[in-house]
N, C-alpha and C positions, 0 to 999 in steps of 0.2 A: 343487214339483219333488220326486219321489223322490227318495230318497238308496240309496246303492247298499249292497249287501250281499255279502259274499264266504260260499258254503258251502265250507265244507272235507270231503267227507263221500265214504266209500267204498263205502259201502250205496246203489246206484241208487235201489233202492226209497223206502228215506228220503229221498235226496235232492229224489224227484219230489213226495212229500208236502209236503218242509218248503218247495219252490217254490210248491206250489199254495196254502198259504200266508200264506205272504209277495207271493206277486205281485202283487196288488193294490194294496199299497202299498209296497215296494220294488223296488228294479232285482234282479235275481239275475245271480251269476255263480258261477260253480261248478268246484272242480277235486275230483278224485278219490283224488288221493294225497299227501304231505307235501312233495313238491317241487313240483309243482305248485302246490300251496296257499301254498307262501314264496314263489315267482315272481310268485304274484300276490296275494299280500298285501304282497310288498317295491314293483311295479311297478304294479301297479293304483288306481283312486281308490276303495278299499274305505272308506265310512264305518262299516262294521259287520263283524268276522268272527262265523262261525258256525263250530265247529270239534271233529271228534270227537276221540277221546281216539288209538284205536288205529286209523292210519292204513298203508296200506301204504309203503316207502321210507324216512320218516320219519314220527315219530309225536308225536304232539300239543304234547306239551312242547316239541321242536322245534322246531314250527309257532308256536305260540306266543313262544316266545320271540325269533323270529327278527322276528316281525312286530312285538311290541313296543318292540325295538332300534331297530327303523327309525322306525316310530310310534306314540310312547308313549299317542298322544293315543284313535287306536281303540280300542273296548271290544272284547271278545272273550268268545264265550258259546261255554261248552265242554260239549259232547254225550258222555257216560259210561258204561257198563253197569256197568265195573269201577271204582268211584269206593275209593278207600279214604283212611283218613287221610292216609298221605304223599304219595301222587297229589293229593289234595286241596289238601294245604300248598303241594305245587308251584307247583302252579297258580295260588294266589292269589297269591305270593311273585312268580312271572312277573307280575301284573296282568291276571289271570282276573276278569270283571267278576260274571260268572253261572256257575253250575255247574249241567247239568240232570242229573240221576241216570237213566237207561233204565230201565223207558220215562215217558216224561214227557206232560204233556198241551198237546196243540199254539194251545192259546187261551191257557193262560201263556206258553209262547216266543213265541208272537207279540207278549204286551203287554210282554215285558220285551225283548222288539227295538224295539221304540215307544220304550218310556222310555227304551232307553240312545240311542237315535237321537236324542231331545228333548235328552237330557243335555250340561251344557255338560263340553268335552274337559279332559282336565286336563293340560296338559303338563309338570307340576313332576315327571309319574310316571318313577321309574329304574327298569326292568327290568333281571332279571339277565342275563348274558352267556348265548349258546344254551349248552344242555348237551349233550357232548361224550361219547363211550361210556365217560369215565374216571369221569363224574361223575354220568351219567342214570342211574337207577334203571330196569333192565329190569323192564317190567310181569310177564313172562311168567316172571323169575327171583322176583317178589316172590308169584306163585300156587302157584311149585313150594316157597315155603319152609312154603308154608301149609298145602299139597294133596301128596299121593303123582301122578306125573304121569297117570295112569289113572284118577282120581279128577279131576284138574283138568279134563283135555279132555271129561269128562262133562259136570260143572258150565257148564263153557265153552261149550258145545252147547247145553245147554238154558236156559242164562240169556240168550243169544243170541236162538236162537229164539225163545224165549217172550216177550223185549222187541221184536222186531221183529214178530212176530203182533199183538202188545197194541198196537203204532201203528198199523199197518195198518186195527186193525178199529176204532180210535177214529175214523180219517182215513177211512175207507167210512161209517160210522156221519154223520159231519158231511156227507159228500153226499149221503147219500140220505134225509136230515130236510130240506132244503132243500127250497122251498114248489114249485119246477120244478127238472127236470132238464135238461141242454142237452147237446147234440151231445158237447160234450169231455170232460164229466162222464161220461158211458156208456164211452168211449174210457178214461179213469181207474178207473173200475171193475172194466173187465175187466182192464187191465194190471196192476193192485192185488193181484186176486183171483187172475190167472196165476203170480205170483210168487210168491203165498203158498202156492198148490199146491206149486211147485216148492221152498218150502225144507218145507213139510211132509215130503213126499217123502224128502230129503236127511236130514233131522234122523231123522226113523222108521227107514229102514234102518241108519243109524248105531243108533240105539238099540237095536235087532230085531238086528243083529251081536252088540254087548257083550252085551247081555245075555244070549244064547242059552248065552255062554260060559261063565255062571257057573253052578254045581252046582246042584242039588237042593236047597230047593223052588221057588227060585227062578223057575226055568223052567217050572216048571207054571202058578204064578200069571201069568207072560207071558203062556202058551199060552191061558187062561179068558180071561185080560182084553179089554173091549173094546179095538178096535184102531183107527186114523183110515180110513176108507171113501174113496179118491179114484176115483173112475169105477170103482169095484172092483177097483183096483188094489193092493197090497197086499203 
């Protein structure tokens, strides 16, 4: 019998991947945002969460900790771009089983949902109480101490992008090595490859705004550089 999996994840795209997956040999269930994902990590028969870090509503830590209050005994594999040390400590201190840094490679998440799924539960584990906004460390307040905010929402942008490209084209790369291809496999290709146009799109003109902004020589070397070709649109 399968055993079921709960994804926590607000990236569709990711989501569709990290189903196609696991579906073979887990149930998937899936919510989108951090209430959602405690409703049904508190109410559901999850024997596995899967869970990103920056969720809309609430966000990871709160996910986390909500669901290990309830059930100590679930392992919980936590999906990252912004992993840093104290985010880290958090996480393990809640009873984070797995930490995957973005972008990660999706035939290790898979064996280490295997292994924690074989593994027997521990129920001696105490998590900590959910953290509350007196005492959760805002991810967004810990980049501004690091980053000038104009500098972060760059950074932010293109570490984004650039991990959710790098999964896409690892996760297209695994379909079309496949010794046939099948009706739903083509169906996942193109919806794969639509989406990556559109955050291409998105991220380029954000980039092509800032940087126009900045002086001399700056913007010359923009103007020469190659630039991404979508339908020639540009």
């Amino acid at each position: 019998m399968k055993k079921n999996v709960l994804l926590v994840e607000d990236d569709p795209a990711l989501r569709m991947v990290v189903r196609e997956v696991l579906k073979d040999d887990f149930n998937i269930d899936e919510a989108d945002n951090g209430d959602d994902g405690i409703d049904k990590g508190l109410n559901a028969n999850a024997d596995l969460v899967i869970l990103d870090y920056h969720l809309p509503k609430r966000d990871g830590l709160e996910v986390i900790a909500a669901i290990k209050k309830a059930h100590p005994e679930v392992p919980v594999i936590v999906l990252t771009g912004y992993l840093n040390p104290e985010s880290e400590k958090q996480f393990n201190r809640l009873g984070a089983s797995k930490i995957f840094p973005k972008p990660f490679n999706y035939r290790n998440l898979l064996d280490a949902v295997k292994d924690l799924a074989r593994a027997t539960p521990n129920p001696t584990a105490q998590p900590e109480p959910v953290p509350t906004a007196a005492t959760a460390p805002s991810t967004q307040q810990a980049l501004g101490d690091a980053l000038r905010p104009s500098d972060s929402e760059m950074l932010q942008d293109s570490l984004n992008t650039l991990a959710s490209l790098a999964e896409k084209v690892e996760f297209l790369q695994t379909v079309t090595e496949k010794y046939w291809i099948e009706a739903s496999d083509i169906q996942t290709v193109r919806e794969t490859t639509r989406i990556m146009e559109a955050e291409l799109r998105k991220f380029y003109g954000k980039v092509n705004h800032s940087l126009f902004e900045m002086p001399e020589p700056l913007a010359t070397v923009v103007q020469s550089a190659d630039k991404p070709s979508l339908l020639g649109n540009n």
